[in-house]
N, C-alpha and C positions, 0 to 999 in steps of 0.2 A: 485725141484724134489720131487716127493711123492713116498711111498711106502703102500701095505696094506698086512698088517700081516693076519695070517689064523682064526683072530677072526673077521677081519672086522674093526680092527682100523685103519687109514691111519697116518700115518709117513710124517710130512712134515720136510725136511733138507733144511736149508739155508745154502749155501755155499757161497755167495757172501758178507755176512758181514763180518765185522770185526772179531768179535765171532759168530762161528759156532755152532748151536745146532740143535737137535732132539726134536721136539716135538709131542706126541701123542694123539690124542684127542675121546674122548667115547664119543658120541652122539648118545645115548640110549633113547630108547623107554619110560622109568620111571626113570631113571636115565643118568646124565652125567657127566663126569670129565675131568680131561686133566692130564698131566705130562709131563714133559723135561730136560732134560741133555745140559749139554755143551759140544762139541767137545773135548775140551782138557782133560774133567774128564767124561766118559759117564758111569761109576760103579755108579758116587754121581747122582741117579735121583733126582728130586725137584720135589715134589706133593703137589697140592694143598689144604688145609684144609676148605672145605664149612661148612655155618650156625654157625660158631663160634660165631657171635653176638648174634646168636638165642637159643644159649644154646646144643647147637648141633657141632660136631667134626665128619663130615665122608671127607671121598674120594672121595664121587661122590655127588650130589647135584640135586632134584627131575629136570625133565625137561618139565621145565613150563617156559611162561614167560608172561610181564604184558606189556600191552600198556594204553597210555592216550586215552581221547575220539578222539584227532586229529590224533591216530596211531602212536604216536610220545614213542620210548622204555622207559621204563622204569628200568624193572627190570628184572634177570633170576635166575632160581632155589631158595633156600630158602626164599631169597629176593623179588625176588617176589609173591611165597605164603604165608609169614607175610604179605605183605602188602597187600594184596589181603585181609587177613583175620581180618586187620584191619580196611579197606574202607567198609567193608561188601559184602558178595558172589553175589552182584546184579551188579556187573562191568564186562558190557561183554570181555571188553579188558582184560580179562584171559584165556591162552591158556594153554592145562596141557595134556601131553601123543600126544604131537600134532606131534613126528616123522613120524608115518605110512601116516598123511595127507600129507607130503610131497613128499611119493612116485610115483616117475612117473610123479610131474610136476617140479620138476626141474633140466636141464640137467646136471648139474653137482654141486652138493654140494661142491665138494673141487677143489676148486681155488689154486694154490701154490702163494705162495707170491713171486712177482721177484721186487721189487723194493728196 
């Protein structure tokens, strides 16, 4: 089951696992993050900490992401603008602010998980 809050986050709930949680995901336009709770304790959120390896400590994490020449993923957010910055800016498998391209060709971004 999903839910979407009045900011546009969607809530996806498992309830068929064993452990139940809440999680929330922000899939923004310059930035993205997520966060989740467990059923049994839903006060303790758990947030993610992006770019820690990179010298960087946020919440949310740029939203980009990096493919090989075969389209094969590589990398998202921090991780893949170092490495992007690494290989040199002539790699076109870098996609950066690429939310708004998405609008209108895909019917539905969120899938809930039922397995």
């Amino acid at each position: 089951m999903t839910d979407t809050d009045s900011s546009g986050l969607v809530f996806f709930h498992f309830s068929n696992m064993t452990t139940s949680c809440v999680i929330a995901i922000d899939f923004g336009t310059a930035y993205s993050g997520y966060c989740f709770c467990l059923k049994a304790n839903p006060s303790e959120i758990r947030i993610t900490h992006w770019g820690e390896g990179d010298g960087v400590k946020s919440l949310k994490t740029p939203t980009c992401i990096l493919f090989d020449e075969d389209g094969t993923f590589l990398d998202f957010g921090y991780d893949a603008l170092m490495t992007y910055k690494r290989m040199g800016q002539n790699n076109k498998s870098f996609f950066n602010h690429f939310k708004m391209q998405l609008y209108n060709k895909v019917s539905s971004l969120c899938v809930p998980y039922s397995g």
